[in-house]
SEGU-16644 format. One record per residue: residue number from 0; residue in three letters; z, y, x of N, C-alpha, C, O in turn. Coordinates in steps of 0.02 Angstrom, whole numbers, padded with zeros to 5 digits, m for minus. Atoms other than C-alpha are relative to their C-alpha. Layout:
R   rovo   kolro      n_w      n_v      n_u     ca_w     ca_v     ca_u      c_w      c_v      c_u      o_w      o_v      o_u
R    NUM     ALA        Z        Y        X        Z        Y        X        Z        Y        X        Z        Y        X
...
This chain:
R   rovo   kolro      n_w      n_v      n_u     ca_w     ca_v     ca_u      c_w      c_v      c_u      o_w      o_v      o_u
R      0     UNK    00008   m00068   m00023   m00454   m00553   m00280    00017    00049   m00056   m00009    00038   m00111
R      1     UNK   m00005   m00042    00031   m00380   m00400   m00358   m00079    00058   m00032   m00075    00117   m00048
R      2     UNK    00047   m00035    00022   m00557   m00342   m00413   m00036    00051    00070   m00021    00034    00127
R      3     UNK    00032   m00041   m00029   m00666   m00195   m00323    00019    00084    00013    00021    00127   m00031
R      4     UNK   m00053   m00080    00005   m00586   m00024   m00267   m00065    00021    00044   m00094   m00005    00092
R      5     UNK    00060   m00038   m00026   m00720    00095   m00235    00011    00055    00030    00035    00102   m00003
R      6     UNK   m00023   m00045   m00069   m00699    00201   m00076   m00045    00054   m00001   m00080    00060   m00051
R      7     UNK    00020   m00067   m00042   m00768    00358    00004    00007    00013    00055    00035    00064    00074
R      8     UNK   m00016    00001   m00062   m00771    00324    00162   m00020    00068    00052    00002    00084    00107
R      9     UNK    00016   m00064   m00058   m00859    00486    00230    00032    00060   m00041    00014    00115   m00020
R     10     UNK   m00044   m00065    00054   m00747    00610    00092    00043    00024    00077    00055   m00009    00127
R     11     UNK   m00051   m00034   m00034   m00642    00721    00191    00039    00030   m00027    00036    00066   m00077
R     12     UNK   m00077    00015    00043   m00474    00718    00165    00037    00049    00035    00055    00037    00093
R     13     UNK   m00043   m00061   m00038   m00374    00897    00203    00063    00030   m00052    00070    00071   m00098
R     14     UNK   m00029    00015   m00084   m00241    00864    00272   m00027   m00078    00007   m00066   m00097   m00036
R     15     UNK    00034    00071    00000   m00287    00679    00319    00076   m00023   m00021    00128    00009   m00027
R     16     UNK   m00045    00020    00031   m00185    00549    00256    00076   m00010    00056    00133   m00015    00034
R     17     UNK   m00061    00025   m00041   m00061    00513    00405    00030    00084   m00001    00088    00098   m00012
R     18     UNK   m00044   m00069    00004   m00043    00716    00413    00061    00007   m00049    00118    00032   m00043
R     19     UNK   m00040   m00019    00084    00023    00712    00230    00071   m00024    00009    00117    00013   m00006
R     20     UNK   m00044    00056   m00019    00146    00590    00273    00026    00007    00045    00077   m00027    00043
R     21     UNK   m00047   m00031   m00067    00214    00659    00435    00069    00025   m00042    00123   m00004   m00053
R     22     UNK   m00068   m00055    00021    00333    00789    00358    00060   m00039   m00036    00121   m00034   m00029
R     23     UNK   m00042    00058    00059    00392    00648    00219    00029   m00071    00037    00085   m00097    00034
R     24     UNK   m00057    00044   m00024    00436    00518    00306    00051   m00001    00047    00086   m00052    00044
R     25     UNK   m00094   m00005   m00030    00596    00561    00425    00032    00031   m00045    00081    00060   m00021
R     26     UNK   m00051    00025    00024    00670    00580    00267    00000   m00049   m00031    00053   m00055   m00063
R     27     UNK   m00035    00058    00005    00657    00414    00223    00050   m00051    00039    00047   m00060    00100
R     28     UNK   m00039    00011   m00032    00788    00322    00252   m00004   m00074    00038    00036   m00105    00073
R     29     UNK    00016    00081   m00038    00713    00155    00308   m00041    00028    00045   m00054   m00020    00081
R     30     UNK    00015   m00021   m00057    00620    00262    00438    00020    00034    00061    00033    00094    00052
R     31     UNK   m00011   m00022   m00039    00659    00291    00615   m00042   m00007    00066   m00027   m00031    00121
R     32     UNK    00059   m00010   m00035    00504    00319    00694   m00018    00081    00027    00022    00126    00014
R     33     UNK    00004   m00071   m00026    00431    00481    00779   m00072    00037   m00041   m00129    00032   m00020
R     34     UNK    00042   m00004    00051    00337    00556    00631   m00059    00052    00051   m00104    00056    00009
R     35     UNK    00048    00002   m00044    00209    00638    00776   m00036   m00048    00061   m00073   m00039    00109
R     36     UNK    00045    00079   m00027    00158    00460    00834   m00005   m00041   m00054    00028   m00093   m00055
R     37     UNK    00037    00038    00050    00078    00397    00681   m00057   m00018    00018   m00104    00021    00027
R     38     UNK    00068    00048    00017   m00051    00264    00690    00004   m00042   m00060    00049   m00076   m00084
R     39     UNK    00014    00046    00051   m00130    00189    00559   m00032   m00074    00011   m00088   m00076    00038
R     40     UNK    00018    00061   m00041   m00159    00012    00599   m00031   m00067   m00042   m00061   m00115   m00019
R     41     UNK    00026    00048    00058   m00201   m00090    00440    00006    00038   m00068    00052    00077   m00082
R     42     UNK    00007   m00038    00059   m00259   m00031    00271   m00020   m00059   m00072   m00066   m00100   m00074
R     43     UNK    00046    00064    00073   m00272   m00139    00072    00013    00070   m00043    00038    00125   m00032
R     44     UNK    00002   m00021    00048   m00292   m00081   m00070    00005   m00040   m00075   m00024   m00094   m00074
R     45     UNK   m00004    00045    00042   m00250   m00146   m00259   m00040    00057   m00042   m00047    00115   m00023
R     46     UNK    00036   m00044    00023   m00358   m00077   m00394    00053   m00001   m00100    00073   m00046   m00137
R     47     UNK   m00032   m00009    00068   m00273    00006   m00565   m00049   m00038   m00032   m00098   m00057   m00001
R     48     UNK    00027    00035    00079   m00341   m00077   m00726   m00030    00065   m00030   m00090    00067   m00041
R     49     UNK    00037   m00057    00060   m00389    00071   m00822   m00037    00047    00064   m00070    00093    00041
R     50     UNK    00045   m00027   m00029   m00470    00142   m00664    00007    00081    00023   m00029    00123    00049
R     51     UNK   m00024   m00095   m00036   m00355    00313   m00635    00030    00003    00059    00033    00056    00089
R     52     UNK   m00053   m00031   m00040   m00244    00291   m00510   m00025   m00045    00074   m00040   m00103    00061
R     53     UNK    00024   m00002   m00063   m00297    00261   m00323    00088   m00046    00010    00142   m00031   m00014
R     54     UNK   m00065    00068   m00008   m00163    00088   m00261   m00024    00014    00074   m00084    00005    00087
R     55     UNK    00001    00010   m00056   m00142    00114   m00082    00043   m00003    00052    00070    00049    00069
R     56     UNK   m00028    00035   m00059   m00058    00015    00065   m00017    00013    00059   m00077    00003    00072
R     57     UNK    00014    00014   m00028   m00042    00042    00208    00045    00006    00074    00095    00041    00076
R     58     UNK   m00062   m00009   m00029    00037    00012    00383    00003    00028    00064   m00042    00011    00102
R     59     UNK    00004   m00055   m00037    00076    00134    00505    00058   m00027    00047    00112   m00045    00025
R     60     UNK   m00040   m00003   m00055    00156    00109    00672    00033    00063    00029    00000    00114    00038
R     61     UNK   m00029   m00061   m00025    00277    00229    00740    00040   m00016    00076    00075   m00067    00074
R     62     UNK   m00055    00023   m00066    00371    00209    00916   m00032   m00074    00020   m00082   m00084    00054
R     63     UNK    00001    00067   m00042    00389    00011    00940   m00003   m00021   m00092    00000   m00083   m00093
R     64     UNK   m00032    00031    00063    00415   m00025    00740   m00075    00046   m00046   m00103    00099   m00033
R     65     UNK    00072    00018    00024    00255   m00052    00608    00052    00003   m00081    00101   m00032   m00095
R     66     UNK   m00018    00003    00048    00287    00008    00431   m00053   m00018   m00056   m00112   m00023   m00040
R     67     UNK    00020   m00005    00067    00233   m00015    00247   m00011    00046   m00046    00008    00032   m00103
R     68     UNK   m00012   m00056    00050    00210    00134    00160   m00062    00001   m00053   m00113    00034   m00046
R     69     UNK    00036   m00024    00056    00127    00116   m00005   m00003    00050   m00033    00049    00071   m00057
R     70     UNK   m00008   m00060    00038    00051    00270   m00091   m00036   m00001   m00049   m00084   m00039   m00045
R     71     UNK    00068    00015    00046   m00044    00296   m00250   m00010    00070    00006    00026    00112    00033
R     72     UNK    00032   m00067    00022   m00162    00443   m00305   m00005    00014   m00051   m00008   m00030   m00094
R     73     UNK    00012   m00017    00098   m00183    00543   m00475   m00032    00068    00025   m00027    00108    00071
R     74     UNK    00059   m00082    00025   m00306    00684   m00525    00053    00051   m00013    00049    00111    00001
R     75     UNK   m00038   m00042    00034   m00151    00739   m00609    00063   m00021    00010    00066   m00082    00007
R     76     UNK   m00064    00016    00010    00050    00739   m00594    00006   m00045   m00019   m00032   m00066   m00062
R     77     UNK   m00021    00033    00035    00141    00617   m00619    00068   m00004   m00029    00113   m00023    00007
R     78     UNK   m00084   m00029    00020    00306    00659   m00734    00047   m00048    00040    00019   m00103    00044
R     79     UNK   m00052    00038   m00027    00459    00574   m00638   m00002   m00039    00056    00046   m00067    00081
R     80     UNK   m00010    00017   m00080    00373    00515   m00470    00007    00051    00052   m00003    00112    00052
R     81     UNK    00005   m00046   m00070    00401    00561   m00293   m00049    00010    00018   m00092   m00030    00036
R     82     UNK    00076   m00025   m00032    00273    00684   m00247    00011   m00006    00064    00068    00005    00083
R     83     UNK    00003   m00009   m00063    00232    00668   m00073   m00036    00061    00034   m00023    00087    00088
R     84     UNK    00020   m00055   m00013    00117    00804   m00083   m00073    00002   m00017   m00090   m00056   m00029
R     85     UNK    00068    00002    00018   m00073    00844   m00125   m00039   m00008    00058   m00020   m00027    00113
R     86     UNK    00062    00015   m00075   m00219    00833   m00005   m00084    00014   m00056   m00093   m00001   m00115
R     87     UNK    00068   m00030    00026   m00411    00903   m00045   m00052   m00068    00005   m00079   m00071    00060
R     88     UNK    00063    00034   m00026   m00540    00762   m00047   m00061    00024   m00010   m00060    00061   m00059
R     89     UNK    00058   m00021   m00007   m00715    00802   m00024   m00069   m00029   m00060   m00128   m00015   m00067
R     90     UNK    00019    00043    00053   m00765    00694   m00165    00022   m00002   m00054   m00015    00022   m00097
R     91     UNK   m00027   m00023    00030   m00638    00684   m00276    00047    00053   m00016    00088    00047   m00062
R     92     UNK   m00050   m00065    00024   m00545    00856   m00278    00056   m00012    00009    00061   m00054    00054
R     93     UNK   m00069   m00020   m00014   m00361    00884   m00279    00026   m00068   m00013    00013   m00082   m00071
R     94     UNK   m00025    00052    00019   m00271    00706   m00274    00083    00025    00029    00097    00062    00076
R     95     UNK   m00063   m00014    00005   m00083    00712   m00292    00020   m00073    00035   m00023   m00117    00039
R     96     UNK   m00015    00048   m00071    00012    00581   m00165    00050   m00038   m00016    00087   m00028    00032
R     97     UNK   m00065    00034    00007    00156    00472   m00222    00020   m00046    00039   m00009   m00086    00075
R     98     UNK   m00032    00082   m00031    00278    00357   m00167   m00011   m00065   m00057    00014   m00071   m00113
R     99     UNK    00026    00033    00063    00203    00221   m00256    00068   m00044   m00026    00062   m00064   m00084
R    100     UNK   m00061    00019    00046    00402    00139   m00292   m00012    00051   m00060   m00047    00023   m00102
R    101     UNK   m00016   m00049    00029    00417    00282   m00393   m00069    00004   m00061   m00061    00039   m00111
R    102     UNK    00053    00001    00032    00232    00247   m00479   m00006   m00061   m00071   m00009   m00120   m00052
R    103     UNK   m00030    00070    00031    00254    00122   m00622   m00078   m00037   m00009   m00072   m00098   m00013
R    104     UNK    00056    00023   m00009    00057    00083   m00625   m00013   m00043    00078   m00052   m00091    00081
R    105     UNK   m00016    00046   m00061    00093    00013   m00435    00032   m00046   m00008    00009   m00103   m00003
R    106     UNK   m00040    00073    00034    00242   m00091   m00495   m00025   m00049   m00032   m00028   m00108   m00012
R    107     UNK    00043    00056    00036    00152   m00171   m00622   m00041   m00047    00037   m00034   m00107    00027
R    108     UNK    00054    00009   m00015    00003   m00198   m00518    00034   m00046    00056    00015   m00104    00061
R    109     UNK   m00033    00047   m00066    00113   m00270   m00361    00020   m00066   m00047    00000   m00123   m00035
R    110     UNK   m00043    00058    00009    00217   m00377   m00468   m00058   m00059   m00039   m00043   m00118   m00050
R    111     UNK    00049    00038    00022    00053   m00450   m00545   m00032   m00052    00065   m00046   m00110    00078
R    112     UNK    00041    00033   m00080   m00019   m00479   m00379    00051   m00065    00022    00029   m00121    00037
R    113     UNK   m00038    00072   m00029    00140   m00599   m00329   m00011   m00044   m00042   m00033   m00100   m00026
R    114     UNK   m00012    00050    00082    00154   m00676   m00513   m00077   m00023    00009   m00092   m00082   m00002
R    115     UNK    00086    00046    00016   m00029   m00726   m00512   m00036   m00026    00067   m00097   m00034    00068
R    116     UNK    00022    00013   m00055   m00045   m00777   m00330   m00091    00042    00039   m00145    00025    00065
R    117     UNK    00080   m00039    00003   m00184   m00650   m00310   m00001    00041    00071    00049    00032    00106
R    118     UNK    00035   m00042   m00059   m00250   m00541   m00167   m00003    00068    00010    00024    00099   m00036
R    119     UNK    00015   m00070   m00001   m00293   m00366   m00111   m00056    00008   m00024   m00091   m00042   m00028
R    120     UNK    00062    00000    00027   m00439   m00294   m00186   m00063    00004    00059   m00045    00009    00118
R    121     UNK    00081    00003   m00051   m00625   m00293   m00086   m00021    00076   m00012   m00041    00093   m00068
R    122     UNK    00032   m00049   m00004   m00672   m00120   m00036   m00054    00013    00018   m00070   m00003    00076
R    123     UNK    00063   m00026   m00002   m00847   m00040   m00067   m00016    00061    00012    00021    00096   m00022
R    124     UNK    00028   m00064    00024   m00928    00118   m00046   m00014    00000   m00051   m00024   m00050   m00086
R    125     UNK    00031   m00009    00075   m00975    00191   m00190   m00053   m00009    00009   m00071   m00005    00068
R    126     UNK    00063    00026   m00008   m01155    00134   m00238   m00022   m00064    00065   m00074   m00074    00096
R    127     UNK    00030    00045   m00080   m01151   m00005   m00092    00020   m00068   m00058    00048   m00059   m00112
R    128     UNK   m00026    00048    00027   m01132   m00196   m00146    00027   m00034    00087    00037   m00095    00088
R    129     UNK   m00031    00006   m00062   m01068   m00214    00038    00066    00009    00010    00081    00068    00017
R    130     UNK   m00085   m00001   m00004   m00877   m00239    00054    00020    00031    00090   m00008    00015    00143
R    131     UNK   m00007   m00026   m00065   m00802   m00142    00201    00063   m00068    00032    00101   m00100   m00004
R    132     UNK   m00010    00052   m00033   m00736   m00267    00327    00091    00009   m00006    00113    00044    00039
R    133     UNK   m00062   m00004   m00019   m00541   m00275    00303    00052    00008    00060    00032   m00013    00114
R    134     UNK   m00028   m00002   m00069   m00412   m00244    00430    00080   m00044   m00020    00117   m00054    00028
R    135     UNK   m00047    00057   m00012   m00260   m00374    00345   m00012   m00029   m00067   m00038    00006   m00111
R    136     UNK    00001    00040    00066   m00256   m00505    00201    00051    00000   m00014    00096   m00015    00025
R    137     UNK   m00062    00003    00009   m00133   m00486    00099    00005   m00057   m00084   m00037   m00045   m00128
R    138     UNK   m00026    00041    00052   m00074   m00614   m00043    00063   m00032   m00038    00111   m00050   m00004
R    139     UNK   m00071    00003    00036    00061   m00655   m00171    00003   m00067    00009   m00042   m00102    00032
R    140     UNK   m00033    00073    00009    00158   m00814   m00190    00015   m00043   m00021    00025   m00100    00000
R    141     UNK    00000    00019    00047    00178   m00826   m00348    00075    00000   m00010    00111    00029    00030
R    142     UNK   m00080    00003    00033    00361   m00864   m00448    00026   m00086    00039    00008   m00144    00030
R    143     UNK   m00060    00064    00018    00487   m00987   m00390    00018   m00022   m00047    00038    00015   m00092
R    144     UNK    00018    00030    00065    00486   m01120   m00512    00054   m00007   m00024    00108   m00013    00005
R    145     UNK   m00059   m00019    00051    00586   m01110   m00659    00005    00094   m00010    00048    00116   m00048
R    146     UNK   m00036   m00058    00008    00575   m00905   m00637   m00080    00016   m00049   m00133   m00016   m00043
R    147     UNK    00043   m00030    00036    00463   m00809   m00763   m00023    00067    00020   m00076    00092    00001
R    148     UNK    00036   m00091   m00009    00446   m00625   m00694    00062    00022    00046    00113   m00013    00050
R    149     UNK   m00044   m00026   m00060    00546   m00532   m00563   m00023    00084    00004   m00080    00107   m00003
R    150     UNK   m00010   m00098   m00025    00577   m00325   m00523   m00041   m00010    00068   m00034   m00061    00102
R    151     UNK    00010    00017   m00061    00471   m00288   m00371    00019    00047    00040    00029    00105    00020
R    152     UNK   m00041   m00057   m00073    00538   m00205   m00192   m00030    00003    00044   m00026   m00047    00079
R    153     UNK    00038   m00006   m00057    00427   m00145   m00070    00056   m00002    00056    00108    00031    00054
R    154     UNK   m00012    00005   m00071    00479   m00192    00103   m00024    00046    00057   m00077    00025    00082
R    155     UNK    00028   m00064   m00043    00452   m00023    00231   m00007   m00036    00046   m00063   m00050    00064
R    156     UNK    00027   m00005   m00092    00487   m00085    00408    00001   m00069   m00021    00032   m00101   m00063
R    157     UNK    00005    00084    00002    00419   m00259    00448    00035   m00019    00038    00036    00008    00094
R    158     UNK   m00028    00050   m00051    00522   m00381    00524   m00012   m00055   m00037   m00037   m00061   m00093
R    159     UNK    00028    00058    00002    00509   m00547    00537    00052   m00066   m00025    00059   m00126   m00011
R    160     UNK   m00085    00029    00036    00673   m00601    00438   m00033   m00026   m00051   m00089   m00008   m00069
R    161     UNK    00023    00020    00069    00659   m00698    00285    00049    00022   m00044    00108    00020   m00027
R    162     UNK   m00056   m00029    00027    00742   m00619    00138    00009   m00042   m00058   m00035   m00051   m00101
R    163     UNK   m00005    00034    00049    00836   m00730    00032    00005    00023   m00076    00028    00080   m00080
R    164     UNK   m00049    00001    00067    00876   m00734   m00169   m00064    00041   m00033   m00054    00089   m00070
R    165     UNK    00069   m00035    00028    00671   m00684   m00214   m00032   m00053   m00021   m00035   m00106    00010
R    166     UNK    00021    00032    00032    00582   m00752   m00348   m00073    00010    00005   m00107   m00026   m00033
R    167     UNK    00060    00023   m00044    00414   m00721   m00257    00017    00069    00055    00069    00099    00067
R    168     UNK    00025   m00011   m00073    00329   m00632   m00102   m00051    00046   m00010   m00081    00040   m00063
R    169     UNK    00069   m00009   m00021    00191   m00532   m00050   m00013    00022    00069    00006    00075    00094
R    170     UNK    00019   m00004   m00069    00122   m00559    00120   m00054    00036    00029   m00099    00066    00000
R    171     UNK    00067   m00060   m00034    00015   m00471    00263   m00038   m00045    00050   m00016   m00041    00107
R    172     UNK    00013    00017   m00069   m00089   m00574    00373   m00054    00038    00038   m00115    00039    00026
R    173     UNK    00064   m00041   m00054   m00169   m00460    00521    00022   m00001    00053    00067   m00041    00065
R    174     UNK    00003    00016   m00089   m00179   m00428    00722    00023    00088    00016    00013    00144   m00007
R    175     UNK   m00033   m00083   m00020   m00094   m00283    00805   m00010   m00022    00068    00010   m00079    00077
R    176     UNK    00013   m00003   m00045   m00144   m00271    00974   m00042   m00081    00048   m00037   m00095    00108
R    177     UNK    00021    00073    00004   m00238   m00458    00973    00043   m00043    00007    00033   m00082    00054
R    178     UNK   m00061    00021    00001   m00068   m00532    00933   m00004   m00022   m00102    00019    00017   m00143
R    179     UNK   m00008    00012    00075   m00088   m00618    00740    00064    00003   m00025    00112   m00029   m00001
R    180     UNK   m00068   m00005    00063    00047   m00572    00605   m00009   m00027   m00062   m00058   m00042   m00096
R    181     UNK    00005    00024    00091    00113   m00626    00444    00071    00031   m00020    00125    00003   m00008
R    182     UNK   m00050   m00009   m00003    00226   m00513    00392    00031    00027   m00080   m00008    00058   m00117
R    183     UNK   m00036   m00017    00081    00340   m00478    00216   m00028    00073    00000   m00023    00112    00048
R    184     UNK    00006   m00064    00020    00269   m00324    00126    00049    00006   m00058    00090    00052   m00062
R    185     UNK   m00032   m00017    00058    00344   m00340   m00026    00046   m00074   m00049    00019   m00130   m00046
R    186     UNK   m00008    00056    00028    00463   m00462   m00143    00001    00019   m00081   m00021    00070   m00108
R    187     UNK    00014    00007    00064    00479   m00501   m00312    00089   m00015   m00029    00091   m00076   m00021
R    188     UNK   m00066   m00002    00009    00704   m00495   m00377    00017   m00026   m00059    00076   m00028   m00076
């Protein structure tokens, strides 16, 4: 397990997180979804190391097609990522929104997660020793043997293709409409 990521589950979040994310994603270009039919349908989380930056996954259905969109959080700018935009929490104050490619504290943290066959982290309330019940498991793969370390590439829309010429993986297993999945989030190059 990637450690303990400590939540806020009753913070209020203005704009909420799928709002934030409306405007930004039809211009990505791996999306062609109808950015006013966002559901959020499964949620992980990985937890930074030094304990600043908010690691968050998660996957949002649009139309007929179920994406990936990892984002991280910061108190503060971050020089040279894609802002996605700010949002007020009720808890912690002004958090700034990235595309977590663009985050190099996510990179790290993903490409650890495949390389060490490791997990999503276990979410708590703050002050609770009660883990909030997950909604997908997600786990790395580790290195194809003989490889030492690999670039990692988040995977947006899921399909159910296998993508060759990756020196690991990181998978999703969850249920979308009581229908079990296992689907590529991310690889390792």
């Amino acid at each position: 397990m990637s450690g303990i990521a400590i939540v806020h589950p009753e913070a209020t979040l203005r704009p909420s997180k799928l709002e934030l994310l409306a405007p930004w994603l039809p211009d990505q270009w791996w999306f062609d979804g109808d950015a006013g039919d966002l559901e959020l349908v499964a949620k992980f989380r990985f937890v930074d190391p030094d304990g600043e930056v908010g690691l968050d996954g998660m996957l949002i259905r649009s139309s007929d097609a179920v994406y990936h969109v990892p984002v991280t959080w910061r108190a503060h700018p971050l020089d040279g990522g894609a802002c996605i935009g700010t949002l007020d929490h009720s808890v912690l104050g002004t958090r700034y929104c990235y595309d977590a490619q663009t985050d190099p504290v996510y990179l790290k943290e993903l490409a650890r997660v495949i390389t060490e066959k490791d997990t999503q982290a276990e979410m708590r309330p703050e002050g609770s020793d009660e883990a909030i019940p997950g909604t997908i498991q997600v786990f790395g793969s580790g290195l194809v043997e003989g490889e030492t370390s690999g670039y990692p590439h988040v995977i947006h829309k899921l399909l159910r293709e296998p993508i060759n010429d990756v020196v690991g993986q990181l998978m999703g297993q969850w249920s979308l409409g009581g229908l079990k999945r296992c689907d590529l989030l991310a690889v390792l190059h």
